[in-house]
C-alpha positions in Angstrom: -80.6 -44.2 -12.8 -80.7 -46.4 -16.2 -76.8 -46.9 -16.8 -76.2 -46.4 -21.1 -73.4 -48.7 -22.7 -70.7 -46.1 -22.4 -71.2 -46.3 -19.0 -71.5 -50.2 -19.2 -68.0 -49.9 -20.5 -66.2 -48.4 -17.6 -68.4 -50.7 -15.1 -67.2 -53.7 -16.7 -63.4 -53.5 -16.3 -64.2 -53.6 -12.5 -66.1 -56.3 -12.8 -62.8 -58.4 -14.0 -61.1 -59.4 -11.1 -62.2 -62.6 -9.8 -64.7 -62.8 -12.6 -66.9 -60.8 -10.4 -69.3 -60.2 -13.8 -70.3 -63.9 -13.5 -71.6 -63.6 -9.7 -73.4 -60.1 -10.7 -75.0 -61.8 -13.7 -76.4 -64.4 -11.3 -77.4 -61.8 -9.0 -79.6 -60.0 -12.3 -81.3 -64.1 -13.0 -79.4 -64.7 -15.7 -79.5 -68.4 -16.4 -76.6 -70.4 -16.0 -76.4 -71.3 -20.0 -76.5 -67.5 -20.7 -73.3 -67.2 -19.0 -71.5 -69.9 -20.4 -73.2 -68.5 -23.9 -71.3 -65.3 -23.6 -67.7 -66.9 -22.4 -68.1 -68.9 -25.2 -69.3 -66.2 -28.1 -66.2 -64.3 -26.8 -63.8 -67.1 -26.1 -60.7 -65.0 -27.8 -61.8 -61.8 -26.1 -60.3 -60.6 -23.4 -62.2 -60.7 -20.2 -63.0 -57.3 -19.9 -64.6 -57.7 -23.1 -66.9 -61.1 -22.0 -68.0 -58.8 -18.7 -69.0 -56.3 -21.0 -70.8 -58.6 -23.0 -72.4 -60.0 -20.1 -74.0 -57.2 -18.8 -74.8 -56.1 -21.8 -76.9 -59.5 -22.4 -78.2 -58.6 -18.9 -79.7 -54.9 -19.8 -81.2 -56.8 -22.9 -83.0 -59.3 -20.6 -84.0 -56.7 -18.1 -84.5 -54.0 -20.3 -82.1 -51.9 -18.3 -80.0 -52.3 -15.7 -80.3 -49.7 -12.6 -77.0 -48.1 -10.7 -78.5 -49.1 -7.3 -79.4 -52.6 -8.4 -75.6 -53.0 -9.6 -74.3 -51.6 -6.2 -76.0 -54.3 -4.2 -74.8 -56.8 -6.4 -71.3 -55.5 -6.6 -71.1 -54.8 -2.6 -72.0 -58.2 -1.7 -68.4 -59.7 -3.2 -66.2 -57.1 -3.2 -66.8 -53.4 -1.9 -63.2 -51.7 -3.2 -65.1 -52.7 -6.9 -67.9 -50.4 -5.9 -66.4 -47.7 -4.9 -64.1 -47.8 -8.0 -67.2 -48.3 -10.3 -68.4 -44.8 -8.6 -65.7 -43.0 -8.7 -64.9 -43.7 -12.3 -68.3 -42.8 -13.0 -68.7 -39.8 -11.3 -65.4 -38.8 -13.7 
């Protein structure tokens, strides 16, 4: 399953603590200077807005960016994110 934006959104402020949207956007290739490029386009936003950013550069690189892909990204630093992700989802 293709996540849309909205649900982008609600992935995103779990992906806050510990900056956990940095390790995912290694984990979907995104170059290092991509990263930085998005921290520093949204240097007065607030960090659940530069995760959301990021993956939302990420979907644009990949096109999409797949539920199961994110859970093994997401499971590898921090399972409790995970299973919040899903059940806000599933909501």
């Amino acid at each position: 399953m293709a996540l849309d934006d909205c649900q982008l959104r609600i992935v995103a402020k779990h992906l806050v603590t510990n900056h956990l949207y940095r390790e995912v956007a290694r984990d979907f290739n995104l170059k290092e200077l991509d990263i930085e490029t998005v921290k520093i386009d949204h240097q007065n936003d607030s960090v659940q807005e530069i995760s959301y950013q990021m993956l939302l550069k990420i979907k644009k690189k990949k096109e999409r960016i797949r539920l199961g892909s994110l859970r093994k990204s997401v499971q590898k630093y921090d399972n409790t994110a995970w299973n919040d992700i899903l059940q806000d989802l599933q909501s």
